[in-house]
RODO-2510 file (C-alpha; in nm, 4 decimals, decimal comma):
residues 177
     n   res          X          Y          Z
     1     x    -4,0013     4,1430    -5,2096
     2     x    -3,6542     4,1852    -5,2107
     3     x    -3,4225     4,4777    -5,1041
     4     x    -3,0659     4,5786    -5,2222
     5     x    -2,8288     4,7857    -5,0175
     6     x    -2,7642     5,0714    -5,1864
     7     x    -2,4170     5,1531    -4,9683
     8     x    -2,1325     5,1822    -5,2303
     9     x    -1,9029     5,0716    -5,0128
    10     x    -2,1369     4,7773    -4,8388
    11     x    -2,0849     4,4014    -4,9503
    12     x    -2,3875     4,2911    -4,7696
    13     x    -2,7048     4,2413    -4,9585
    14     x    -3,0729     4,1996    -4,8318
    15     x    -3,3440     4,0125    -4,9163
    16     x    -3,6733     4,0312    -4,7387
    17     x    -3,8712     3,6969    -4,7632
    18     x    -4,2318     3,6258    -4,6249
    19     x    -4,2539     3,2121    -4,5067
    20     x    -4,5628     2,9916    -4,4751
    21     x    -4,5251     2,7964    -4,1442
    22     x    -4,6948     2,3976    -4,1027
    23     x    -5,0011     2,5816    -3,8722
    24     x    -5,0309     2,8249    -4,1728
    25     x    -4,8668     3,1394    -4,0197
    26     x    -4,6994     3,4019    -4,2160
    27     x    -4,3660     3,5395    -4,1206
    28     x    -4,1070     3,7920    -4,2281
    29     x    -3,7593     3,7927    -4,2136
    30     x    -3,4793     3,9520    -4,3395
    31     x    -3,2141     3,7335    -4,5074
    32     x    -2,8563     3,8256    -4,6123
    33     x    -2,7744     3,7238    -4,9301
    34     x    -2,4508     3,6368    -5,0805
    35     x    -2,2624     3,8268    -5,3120
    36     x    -2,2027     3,6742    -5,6540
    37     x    -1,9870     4,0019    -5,7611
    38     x    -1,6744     3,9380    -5,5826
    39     x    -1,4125     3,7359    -5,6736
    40     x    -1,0030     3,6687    -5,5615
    41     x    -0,6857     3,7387    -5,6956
    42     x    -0,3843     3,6432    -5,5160
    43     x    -0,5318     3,5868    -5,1820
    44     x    -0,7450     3,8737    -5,2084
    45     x    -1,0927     3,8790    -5,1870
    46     x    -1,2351     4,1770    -5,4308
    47     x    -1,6229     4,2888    -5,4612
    48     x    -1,7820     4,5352    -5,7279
    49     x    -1,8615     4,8451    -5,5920
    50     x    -2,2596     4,8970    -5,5967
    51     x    -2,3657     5,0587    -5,9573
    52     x    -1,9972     4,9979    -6,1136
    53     x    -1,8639     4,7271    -6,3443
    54     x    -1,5043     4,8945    -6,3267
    55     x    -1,4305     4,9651    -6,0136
    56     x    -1,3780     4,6730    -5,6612
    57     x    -1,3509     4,7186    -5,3573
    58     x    -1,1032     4,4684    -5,1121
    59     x    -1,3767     4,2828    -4,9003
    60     x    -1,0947     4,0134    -4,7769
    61     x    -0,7911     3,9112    -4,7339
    62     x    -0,7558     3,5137    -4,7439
    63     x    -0,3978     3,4686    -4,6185
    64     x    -0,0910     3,6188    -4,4522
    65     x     0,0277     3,9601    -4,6142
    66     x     0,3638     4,0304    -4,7126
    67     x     0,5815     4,2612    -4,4849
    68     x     0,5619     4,5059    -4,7901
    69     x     0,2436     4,5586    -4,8829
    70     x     0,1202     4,8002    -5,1573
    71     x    -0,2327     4,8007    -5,2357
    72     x    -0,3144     4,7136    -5,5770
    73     x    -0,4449     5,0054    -5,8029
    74     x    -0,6113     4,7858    -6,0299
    75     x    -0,6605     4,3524    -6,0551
    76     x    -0,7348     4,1837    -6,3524
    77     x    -1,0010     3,9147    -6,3399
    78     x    -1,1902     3,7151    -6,6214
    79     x    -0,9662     3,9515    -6,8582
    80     x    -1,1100     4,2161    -6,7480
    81     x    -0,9628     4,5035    -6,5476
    82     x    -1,0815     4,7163    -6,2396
    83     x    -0,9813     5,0031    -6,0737
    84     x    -0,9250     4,9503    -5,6624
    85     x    -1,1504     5,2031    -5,5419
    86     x    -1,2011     5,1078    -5,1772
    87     x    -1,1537     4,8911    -4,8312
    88     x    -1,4216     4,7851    -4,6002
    89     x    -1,3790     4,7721    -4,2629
    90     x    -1,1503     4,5514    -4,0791
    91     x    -0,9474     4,4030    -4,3923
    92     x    -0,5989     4,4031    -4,2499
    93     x    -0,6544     4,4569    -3,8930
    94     x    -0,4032     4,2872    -3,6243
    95     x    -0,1830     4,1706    -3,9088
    96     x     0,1915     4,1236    -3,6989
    97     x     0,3568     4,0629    -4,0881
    98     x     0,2888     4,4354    -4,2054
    99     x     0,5987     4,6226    -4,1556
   100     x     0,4581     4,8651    -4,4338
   101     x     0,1912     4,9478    -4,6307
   102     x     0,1530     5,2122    -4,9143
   103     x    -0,1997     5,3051    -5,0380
   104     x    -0,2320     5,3779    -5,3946
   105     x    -0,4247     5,6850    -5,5140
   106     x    -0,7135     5,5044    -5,6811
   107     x    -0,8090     5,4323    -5,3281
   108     x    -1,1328     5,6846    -5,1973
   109     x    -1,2147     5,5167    -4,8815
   110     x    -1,0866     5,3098    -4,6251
   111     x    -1,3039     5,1799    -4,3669
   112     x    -1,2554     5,1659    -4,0043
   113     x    -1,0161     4,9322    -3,8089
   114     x    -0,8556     4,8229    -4,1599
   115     x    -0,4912     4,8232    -3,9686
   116     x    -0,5247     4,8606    -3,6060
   117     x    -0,3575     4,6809    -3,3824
   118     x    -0,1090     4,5975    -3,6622
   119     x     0,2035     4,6661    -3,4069
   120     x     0,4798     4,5961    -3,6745
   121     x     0,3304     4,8215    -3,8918
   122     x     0,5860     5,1208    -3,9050
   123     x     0,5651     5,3318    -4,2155
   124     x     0,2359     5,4318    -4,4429
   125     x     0,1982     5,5767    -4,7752
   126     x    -0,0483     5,7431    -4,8798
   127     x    -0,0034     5,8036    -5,2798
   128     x    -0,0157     6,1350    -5,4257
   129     x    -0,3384     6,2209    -5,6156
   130     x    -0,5784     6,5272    -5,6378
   131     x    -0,8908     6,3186    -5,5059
   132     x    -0,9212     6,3220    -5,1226
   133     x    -0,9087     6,0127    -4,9232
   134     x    -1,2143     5,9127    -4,6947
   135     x    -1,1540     5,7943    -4,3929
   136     x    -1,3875     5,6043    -4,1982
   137     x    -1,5838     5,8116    -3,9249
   138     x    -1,4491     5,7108    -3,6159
   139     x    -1,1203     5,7758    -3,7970
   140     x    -0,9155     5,4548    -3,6144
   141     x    -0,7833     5,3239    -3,9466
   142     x    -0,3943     5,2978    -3,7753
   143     x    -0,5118     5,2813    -3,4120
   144     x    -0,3032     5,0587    -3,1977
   145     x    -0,0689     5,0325    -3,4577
   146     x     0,3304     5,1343    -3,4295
   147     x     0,3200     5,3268    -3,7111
   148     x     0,6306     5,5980    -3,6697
   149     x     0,6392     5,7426    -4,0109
   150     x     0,3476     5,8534    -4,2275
   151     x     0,3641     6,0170    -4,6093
   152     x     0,0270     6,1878    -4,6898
   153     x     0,0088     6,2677    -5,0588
   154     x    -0,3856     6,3794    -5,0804
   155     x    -0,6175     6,5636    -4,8475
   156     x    -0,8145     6,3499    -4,6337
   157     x    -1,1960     6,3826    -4,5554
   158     x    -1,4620     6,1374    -4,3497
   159     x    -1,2789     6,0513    -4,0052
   160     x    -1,0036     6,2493    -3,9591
   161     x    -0,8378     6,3035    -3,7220
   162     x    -0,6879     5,9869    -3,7192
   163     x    -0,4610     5,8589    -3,4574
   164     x    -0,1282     5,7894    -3,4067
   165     x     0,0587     5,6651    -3,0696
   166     x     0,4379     5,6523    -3,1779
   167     x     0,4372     5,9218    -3,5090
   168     x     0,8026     6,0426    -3,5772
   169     x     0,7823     6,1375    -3,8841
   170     x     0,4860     6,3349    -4,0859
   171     x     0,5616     6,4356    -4,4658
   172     x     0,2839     6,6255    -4,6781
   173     x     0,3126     6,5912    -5,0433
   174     x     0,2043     6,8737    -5,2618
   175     x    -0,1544     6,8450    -5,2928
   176     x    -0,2201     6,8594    -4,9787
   177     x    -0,4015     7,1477    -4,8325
***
């Protein structure tokens, strides 16, 4: 039998296999299985979101960041393009090289830890757009981070509040509510 998450924003598939032993015994186990849906660009490690062709998620990042870094909106791949739609948990987390990072408004979830502990990290963007942000529940996407100045251009749902130790500066764009 075999068993597929069904967690859009989950890169971790299932499989659940039944094994003959030598002395004839029967056992189960579950078994992850690896995901042939993701692919890199750039040093970034993308995966289809579960029941899209269109739209990835960032499952990995594969090198150092630059001190500038603004999500991608969309990555072309094969010649085909998708829409960035989402980051599990943990993607940039302790990264000392982000200085900045601006979050495009494709984006509709970010999952926890994805820049804690990044102390250099100092200003965050948060594009405009009319479709709320999700944040991850325990809402410590920029814990332990030095962020100091923070642009929020959408409403957020999911985790909030979220925390900040050394915020100077909040602006709201329009949208928000």
């Amino acid at each position: 039998d075999g068993n597929v998450s069904t967690d859009p924003y989950s890169t971790n598939y299932w499989a659940f296999v039944t094994v003959s032993t030598l002395n004839g015994l029967e056992e189960s186990c579950q078994i992850e299985v690896a995901d042939f849906n993701s692919f890199s660009v750039d040093g970034v490690r993308y995966a289809l979101m579960n029941g899209s062709d269109t739209e990835v998620m960032i499952s990995g990042i594969e090198n150092e960041l630059p001190s500038v870094w603004t999500v991608p909106a969309s990555v072309e791949h094969d010649g085909k393009a998708y829409s960035v739609v989402a980051m599990t948990q943990n993607i940039a987390g302790w990264r000392q090289e982000l200085e900045e990072v601006v979050i495009p408004s494709t984006m509709r979830y970010i999952g926890n830890y994805n820049f804690y502990g990044c102390e250099n990290l100092k200003s965050v963007t948060i594009e405009d757009g009319m479709e709320p942000l999700e944040i991850a529940a325990n809402g410590e996407v920029f814990a332990s981070s030095g962020v100091t100045r923070f642009y929020l251009g959408r409403n957020l749902t999911g985790g909030v509040p979220m925390y900040f130790e050394y915020l100077v500066r909040l602006t709201l764009g329009e949208n928000v509510t």
